[in-house]
Biopython code that builds the backbone (N, CA, C, O; Angstrom):
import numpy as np
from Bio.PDB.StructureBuilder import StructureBuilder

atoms = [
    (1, "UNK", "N", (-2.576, -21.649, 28.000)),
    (1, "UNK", "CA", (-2.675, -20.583, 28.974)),
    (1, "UNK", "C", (-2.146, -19.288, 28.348)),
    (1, "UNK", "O", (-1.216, -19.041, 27.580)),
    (2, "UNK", "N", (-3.042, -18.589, 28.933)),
    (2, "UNK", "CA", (-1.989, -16.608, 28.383)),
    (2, "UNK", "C", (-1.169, -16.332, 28.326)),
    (2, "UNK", "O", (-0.874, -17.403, 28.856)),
    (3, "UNK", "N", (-0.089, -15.785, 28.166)),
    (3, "UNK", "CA", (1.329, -15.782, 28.316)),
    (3, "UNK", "C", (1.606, -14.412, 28.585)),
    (3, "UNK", "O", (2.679, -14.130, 29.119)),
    (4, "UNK", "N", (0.487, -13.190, 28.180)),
    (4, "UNK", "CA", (0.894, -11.922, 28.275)),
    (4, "UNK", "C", (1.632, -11.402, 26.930)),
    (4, "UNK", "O", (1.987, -10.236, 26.760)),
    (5, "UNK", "N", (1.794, -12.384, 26.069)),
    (5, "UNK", "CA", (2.498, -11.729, 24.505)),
    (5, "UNK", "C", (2.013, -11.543, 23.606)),
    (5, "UNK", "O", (2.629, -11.660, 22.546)),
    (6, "UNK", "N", (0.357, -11.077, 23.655)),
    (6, "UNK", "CA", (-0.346, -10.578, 22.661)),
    (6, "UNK", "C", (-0.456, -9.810, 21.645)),
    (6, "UNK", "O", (-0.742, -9.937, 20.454)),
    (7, "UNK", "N", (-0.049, -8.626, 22.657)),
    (7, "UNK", "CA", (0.285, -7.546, 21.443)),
    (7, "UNK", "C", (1.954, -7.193, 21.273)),
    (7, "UNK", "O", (2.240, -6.112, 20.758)),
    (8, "UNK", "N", (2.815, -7.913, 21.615)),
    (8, "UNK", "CA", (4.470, -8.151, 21.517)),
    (8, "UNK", "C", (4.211, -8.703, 20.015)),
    (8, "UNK", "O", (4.491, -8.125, 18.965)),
    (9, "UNK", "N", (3.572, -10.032, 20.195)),
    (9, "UNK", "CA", (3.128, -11.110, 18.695)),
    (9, "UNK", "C", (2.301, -10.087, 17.677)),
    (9, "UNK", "O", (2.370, -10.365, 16.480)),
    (10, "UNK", "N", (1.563, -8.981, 18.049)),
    (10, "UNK", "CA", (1.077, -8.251, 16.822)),
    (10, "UNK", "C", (2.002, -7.501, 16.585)),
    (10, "UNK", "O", (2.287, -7.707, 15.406)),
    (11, "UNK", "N", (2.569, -6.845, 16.937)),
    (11, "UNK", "CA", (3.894, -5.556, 16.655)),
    (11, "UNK", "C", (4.560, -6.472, 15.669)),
    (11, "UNK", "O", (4.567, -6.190, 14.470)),
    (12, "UNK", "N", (5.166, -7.649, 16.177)),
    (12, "UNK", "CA", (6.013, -8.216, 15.313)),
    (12, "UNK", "C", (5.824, -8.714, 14.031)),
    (12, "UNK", "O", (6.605, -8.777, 13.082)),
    (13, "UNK", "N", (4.452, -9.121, 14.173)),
    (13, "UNK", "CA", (3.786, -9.455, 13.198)),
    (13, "UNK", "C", (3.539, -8.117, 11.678)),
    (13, "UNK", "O", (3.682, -8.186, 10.457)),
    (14, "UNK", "N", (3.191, -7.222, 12.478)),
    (14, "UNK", "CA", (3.049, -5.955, 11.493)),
    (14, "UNK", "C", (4.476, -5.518, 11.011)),
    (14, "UNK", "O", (4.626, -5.057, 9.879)),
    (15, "UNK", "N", (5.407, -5.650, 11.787)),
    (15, "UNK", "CA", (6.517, -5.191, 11.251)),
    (15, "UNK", "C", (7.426, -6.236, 10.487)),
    (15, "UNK", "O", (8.464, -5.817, 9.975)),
    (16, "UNK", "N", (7.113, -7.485, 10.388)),
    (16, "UNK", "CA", (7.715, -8.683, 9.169)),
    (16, "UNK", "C", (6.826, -8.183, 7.892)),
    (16, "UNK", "O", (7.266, -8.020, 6.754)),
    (17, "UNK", "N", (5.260, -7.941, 8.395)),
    (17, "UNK", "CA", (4.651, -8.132, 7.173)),
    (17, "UNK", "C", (5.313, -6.316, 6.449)),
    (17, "UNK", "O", (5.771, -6.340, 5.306)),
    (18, "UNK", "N", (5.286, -4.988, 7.184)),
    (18, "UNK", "CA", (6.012, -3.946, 6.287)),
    (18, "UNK", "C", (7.855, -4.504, 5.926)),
    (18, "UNK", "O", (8.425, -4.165, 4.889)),
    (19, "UNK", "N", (8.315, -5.105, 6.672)),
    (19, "UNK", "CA", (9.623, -5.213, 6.334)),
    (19, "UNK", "C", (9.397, -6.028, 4.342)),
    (19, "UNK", "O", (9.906, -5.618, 3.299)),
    (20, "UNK", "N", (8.595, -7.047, 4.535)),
    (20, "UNK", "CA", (8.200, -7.883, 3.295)),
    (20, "UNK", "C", (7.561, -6.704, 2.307)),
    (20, "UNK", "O", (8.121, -6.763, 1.212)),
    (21, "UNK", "N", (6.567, -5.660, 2.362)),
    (21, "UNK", "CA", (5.945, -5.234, 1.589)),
    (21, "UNK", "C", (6.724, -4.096, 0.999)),
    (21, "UNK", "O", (6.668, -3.851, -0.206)),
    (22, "UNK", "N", (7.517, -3.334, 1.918)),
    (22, "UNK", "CA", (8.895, -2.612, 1.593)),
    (22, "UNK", "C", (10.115, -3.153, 0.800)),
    (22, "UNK", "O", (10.889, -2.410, 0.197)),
    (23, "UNK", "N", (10.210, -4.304, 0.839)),
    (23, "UNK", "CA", (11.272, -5.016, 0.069)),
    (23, "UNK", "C", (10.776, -5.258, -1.203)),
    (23, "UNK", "O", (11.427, -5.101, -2.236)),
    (24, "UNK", "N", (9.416, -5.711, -1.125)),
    (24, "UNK", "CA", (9.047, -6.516, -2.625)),
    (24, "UNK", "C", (8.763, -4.950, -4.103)),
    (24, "UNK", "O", (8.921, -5.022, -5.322)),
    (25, "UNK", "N", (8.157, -3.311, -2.912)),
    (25, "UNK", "CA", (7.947, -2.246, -3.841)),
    (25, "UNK", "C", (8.833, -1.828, -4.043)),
    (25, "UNK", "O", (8.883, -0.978, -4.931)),
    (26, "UNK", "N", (10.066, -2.220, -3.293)),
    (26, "UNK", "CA", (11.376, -0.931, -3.449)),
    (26, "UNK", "C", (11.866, -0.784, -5.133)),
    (26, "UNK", "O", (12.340, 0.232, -5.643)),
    (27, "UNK", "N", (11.673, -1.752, -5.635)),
    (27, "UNK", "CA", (12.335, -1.830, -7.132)),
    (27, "UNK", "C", (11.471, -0.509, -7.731)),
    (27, "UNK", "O", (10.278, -0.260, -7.553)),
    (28, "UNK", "N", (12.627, 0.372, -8.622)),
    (28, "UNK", "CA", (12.478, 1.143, -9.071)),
    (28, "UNK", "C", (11.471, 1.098, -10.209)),
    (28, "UNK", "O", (10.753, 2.083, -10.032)),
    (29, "UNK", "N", (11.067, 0.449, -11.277)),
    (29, "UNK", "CA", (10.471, 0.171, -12.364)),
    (29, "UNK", "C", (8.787, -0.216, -11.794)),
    (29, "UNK", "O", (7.744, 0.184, -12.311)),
    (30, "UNK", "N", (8.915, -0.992, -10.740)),
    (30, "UNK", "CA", (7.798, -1.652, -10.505)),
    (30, "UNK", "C", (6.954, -0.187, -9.955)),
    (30, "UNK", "O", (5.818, -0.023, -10.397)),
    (31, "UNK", "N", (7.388, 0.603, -9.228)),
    (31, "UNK", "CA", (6.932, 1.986, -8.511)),
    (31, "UNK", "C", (6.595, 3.156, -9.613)),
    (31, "UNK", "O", (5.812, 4.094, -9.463)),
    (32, "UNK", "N", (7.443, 2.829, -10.827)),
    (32, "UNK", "CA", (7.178, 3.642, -12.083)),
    (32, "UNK", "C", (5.918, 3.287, -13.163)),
    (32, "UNK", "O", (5.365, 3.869, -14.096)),
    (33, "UNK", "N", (5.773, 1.663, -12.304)),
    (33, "UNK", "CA", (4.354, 1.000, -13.225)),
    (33, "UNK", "C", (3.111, 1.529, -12.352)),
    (33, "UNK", "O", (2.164, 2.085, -12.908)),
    (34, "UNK", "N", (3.151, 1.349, -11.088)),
    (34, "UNK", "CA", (1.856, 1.563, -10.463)),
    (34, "UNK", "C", (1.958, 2.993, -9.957)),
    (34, "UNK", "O", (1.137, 3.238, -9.073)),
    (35, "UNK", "N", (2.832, 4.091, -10.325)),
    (35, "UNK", "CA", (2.491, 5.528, -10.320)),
    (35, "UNK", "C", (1.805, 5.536, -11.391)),
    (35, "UNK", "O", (0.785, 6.220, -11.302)),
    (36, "UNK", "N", (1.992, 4.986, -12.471)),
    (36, "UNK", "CA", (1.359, 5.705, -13.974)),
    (36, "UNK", "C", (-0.189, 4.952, -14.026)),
    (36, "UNK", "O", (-1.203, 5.417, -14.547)),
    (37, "UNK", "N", (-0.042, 3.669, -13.332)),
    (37, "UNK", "CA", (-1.367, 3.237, -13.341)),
    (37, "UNK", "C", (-2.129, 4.388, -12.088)),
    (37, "UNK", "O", (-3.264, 4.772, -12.370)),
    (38, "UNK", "N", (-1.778, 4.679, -11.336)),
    (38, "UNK", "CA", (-2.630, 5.768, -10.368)),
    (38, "UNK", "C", (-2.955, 6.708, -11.596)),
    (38, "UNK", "O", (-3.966, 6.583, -12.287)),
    (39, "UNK", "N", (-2.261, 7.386, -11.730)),
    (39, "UNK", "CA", (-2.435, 8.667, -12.707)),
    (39, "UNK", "C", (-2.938, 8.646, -13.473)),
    (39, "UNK", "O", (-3.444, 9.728, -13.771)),
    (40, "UNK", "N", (-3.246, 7.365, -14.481)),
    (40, "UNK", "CA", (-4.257, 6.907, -15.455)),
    (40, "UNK", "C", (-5.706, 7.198, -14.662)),
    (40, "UNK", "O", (-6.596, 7.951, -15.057)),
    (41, "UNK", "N", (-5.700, 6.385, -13.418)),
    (41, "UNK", "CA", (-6.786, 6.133, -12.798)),
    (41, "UNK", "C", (-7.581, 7.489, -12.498)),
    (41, "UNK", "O", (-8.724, 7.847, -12.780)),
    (42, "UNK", "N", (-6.320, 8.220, -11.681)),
    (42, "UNK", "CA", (-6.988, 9.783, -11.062)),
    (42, "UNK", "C", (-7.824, 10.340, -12.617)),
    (42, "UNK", "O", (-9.022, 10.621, -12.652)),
    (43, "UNK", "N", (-7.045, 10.398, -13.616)),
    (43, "UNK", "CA", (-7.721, 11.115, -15.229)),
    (43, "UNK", "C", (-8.949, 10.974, -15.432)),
    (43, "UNK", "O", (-9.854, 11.743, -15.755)),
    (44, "UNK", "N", (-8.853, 9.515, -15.126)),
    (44, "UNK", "CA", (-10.377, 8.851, -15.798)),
    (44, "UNK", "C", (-11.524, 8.945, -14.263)),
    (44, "UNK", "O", (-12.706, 8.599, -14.258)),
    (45, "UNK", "N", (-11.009, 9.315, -13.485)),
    (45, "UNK", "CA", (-12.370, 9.768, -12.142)),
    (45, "UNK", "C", (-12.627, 11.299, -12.636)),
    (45, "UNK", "O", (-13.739, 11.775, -12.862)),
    (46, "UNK", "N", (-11.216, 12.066, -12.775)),
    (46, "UNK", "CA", (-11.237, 13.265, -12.993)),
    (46, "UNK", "C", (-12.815, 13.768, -14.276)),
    (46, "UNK", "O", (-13.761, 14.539, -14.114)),
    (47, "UNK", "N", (-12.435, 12.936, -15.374)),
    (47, "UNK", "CA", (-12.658, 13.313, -16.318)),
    (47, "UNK", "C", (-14.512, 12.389, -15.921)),
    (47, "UNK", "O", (-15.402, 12.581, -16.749)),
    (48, "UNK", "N", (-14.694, 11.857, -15.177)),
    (48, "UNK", "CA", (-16.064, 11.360, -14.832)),
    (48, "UNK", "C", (-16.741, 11.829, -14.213)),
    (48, "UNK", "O", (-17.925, 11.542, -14.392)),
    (49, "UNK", "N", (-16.349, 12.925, -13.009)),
    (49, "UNK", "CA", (-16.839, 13.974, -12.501)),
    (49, "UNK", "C", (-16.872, 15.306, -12.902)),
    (49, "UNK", "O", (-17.126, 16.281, -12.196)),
    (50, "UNK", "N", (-16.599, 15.279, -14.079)),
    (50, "UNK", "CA", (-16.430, 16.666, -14.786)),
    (50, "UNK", "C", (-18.041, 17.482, -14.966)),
    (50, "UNK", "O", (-18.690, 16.976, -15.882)),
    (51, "UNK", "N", (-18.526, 18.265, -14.477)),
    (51, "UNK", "CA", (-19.655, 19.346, -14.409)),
    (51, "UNK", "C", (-20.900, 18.689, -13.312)),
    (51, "UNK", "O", (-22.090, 18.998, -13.373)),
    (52, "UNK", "N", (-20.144, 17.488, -12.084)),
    (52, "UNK", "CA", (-21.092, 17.390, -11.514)),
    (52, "UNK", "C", (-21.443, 18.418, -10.559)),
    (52, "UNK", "O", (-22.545, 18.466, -10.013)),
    (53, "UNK", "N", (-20.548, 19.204, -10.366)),
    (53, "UNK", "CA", (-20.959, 20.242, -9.198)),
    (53, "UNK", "C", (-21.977, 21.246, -10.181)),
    (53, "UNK", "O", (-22.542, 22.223, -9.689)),
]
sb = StructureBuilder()
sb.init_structure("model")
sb.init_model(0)
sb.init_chain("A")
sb.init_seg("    ")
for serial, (resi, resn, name, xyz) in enumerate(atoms, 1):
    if name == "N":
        sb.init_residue(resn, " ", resi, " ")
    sb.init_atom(name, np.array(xyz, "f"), 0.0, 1.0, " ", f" {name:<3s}", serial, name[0])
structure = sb.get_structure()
């Protein structure tokens, strides 16, 4: 039967899964690996769209 705790059970749910995803990026080194992998990434779009306009 319904219970009425549908979206009580999603809130909670979303906020274990950021409490977990906040804990596992917080490390300093790991945030210094996947900034430089972005920035690699942005270069190489950058440099692939170069004179399409």
């Amino acid at each position: 039967m319904y219970s009425g705790t549908l979206i009580d059970d999603l809130i909670k749910a979303v906020e274990r899964t950021e409490r977990l995803s906040t804990a596992e990026t917080s490390q300093p080194a790991e945030m210094e690996y996947w900034h430089a992998i972005s920035q690699n990434e942005i270069a190489q779009l950058e440099s692939s769209l170069a004179g399409v306009a």
